[in-house]
C-alpha positions in Angstrom: 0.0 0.0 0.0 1.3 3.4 -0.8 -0.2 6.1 0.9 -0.1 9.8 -1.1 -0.8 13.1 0.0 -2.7 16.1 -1.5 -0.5 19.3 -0.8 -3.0 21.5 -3.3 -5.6 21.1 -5.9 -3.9 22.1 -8.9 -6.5 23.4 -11.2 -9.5 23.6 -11.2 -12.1 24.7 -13.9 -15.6 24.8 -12.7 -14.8 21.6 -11.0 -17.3 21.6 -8.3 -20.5 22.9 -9.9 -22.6 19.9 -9.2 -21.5 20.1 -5.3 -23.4 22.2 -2.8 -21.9 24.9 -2.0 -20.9 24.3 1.9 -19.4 21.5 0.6 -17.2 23.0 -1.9 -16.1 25.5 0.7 -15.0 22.8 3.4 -13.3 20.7 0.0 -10.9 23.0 -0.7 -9.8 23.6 2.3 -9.1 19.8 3.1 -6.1 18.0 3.3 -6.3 14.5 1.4 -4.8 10.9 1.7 -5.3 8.6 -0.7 -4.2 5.2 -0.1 -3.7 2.5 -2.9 -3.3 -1.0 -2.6 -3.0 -2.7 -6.0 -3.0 -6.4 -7.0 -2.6 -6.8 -10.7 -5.8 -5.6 -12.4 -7.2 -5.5 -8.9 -7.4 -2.4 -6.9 -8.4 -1.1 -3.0 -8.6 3.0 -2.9 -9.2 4.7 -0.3 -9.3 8.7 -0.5 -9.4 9.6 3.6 -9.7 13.5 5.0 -11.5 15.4 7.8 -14.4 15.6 6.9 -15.0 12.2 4.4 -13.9 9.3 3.5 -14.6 7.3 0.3 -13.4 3.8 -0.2 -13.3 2.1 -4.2 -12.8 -1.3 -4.7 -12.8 -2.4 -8.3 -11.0 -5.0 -11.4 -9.6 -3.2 -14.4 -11.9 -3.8 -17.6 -14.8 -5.2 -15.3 -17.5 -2.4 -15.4 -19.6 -2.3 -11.8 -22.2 0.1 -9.9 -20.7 2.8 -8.0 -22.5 5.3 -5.9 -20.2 8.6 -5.3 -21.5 8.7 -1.7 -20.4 11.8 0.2 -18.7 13.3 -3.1 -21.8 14.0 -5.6 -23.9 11.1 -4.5 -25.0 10.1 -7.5 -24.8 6.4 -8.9 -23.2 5.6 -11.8 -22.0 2.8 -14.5 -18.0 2.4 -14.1 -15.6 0.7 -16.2 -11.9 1.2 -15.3 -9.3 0.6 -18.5 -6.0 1.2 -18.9 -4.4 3.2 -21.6 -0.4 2.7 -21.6 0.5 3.5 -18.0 -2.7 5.4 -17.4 -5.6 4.5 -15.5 -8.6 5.8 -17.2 -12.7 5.6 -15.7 -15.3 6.1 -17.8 -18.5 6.9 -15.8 -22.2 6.2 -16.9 -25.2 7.7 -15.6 -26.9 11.2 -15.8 -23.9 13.5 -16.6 -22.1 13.2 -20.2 -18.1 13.2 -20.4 -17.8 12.1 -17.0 -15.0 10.0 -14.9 -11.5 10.5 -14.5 -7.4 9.2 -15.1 -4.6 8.6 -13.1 -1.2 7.8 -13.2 1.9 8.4 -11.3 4.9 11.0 -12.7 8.0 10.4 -10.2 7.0 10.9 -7.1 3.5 12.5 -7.9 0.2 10.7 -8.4 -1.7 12.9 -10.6 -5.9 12.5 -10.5 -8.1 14.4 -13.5 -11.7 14.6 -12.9 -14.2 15.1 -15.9 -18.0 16.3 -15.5 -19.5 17.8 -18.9 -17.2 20.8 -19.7 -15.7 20.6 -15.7 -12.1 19.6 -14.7 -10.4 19.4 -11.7 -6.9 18.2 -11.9 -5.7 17.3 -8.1 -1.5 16.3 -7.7 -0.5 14.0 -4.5 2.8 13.5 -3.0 4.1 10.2 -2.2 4.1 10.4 1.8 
């Protein structure tokens, strides 16, 4: 398991439209640990703070039910691929262009989020 921490949200372009505001307020003031625990094409996330925690279990290429509880709370159709050394998630449900990739630059794990024309691009530090 490699634990990674979020020193500051890199850029973000209306990337928290769909979030209520209180919400966005407390988000960008949070510091973030994601934790990653992968075997093979199988994965255990877990993206831990102060104020919520969100765990993501899931097989690369198997698509699966998520519900985004306690980020947007909305439920969704997932299918994680990869493309070269990049893990890329395609999300299904009521939003269009939506999901994210991830992959790791040195010591830097880098996370873009997609939602319609929204992007929030968040860089962690290995801890």
């Amino acid at each position: 398991m490699q634990p990674w921490g979020l020193p500051q949200i890199i850029k973000v372009i209306n990337c928290s439209k769909s979030i209520d505001f209180a919400t966005r307020k407390i988000a960008v003031c949070l510091h973030q640990t994601k934790i990653i625990d992968q075997d093979g094409d199988n994965f255990k996330t877990k993206t831990n703070s102060t104020f919520r925690n969100y765990n993501l279990d899931f097989t690369v290429g198997v698509e699966f039910d998520e519900f985004t509880k306690g980020l947007d709370d909305r439920h969704v159709k997932s299918l994680i691929t990869w493309e070269g050394d990049v893990l890329v998630c395609v999300q299904k449900g009521e939003k269009e262009n939506r999901g994210w990739r991830q992959w790791v630059e040195g010591d830097k794990l880098h996370l873009k989020l997609t939602c319609g024309d929204q992007v929030c691009l968040q860089v962690f530090k290995k801890k």
